[in-house]
C-alpha positions, -999 to +999 in steps of 0.1 A: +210-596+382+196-611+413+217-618+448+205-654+463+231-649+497+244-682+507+259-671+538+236-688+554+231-721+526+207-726+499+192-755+515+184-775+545+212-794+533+235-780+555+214-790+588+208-827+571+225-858+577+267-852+582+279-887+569+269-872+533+286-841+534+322-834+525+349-822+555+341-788+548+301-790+551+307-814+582+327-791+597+298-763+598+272-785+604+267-780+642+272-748+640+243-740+610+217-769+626+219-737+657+217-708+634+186-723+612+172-732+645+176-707+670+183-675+653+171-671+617+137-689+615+108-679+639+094-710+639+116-737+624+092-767+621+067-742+602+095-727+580+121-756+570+100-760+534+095-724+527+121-706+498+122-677+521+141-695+545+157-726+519+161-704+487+167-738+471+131-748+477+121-726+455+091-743+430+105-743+394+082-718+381+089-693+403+126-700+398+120-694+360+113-658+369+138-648+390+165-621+376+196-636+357+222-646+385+257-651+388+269-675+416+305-667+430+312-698+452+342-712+470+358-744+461+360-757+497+329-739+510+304-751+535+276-746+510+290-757+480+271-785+473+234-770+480+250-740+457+254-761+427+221-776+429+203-747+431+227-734+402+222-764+381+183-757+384+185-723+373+206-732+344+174-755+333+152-725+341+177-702+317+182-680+345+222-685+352+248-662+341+278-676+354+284-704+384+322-690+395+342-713+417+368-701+432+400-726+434+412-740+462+388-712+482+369-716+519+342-699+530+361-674+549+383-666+518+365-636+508+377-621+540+411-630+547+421-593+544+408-592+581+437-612+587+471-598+587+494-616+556+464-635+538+460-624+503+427-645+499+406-621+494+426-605+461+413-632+438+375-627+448+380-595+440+398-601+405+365-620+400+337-594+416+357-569+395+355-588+361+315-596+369+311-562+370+330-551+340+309-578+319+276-578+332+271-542+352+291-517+343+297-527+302+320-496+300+346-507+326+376-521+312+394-550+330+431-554+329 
């Protein structure tokens, strides 16, 4: 399977208008308009429509050839909207093997075992480990 990282979104979604996102997407909204800006593109204005940059803007037919993927996502996330888009297309495209959302999740859940008594992290990896009983490692047995 592929990895499309949305640690940095999908989209430009993320960097559009605010008054359409949800609190969580607001609330990361400054903050990503900076990073797309000012650290990850080279030249913003040339890059905003390119899939190496938005892998949402992928064209279709490209998007038809891309590995199978599995999308682990976060209930409350920044990205989650832009993540079910570009999940929803790749279902069309036949290219989606699971959309996982975790409940009741942020962003930062995955890494709450960087802070002392959060446990947030022990249900992504009940989920990483179950993704890679089914669809890596066929011989690993979950319990």
């Amino acid at each position: 399977s592929s990895g499309i990282n949305a640690e940095y979104g999908v989209d430009d979604y993320c960097i559009s208008d605010p008054l359409a996102m949800t609190i969580e997407e607001r609330g990361g909204h400054g903050c990503m308009r900076k990073i797309f800006r000012d650290m990850v593109a080279d030249d913003f204005e040339v890059q905003k429509t390119s899939p190496y940059l938005f892998p949402g803007k992928v064209s279709d037919e490209l998007l038809a050839e891309i590995p199978p993927t599995i999308f682990l996502e976060s209930e409350f996330d920044i990205f989650i909207t832009e993540t079910s888009r570009l999940a929803r297309r790749m279902q069309r495209a036949g290219r989606l093997l699971e959309f996982v959302s975790i409940p009741g999740a942020t962003h930062v859940s995955p890494y709450y075992h960087l802070y002392p008594g959060s446990n947030g992290h022990v249900l992504y990896r009940e989920v990483m480990l179950k993704i890679a009983a089914e669809y890596i490692h066929s011989e690993i047995k979950y319990t």
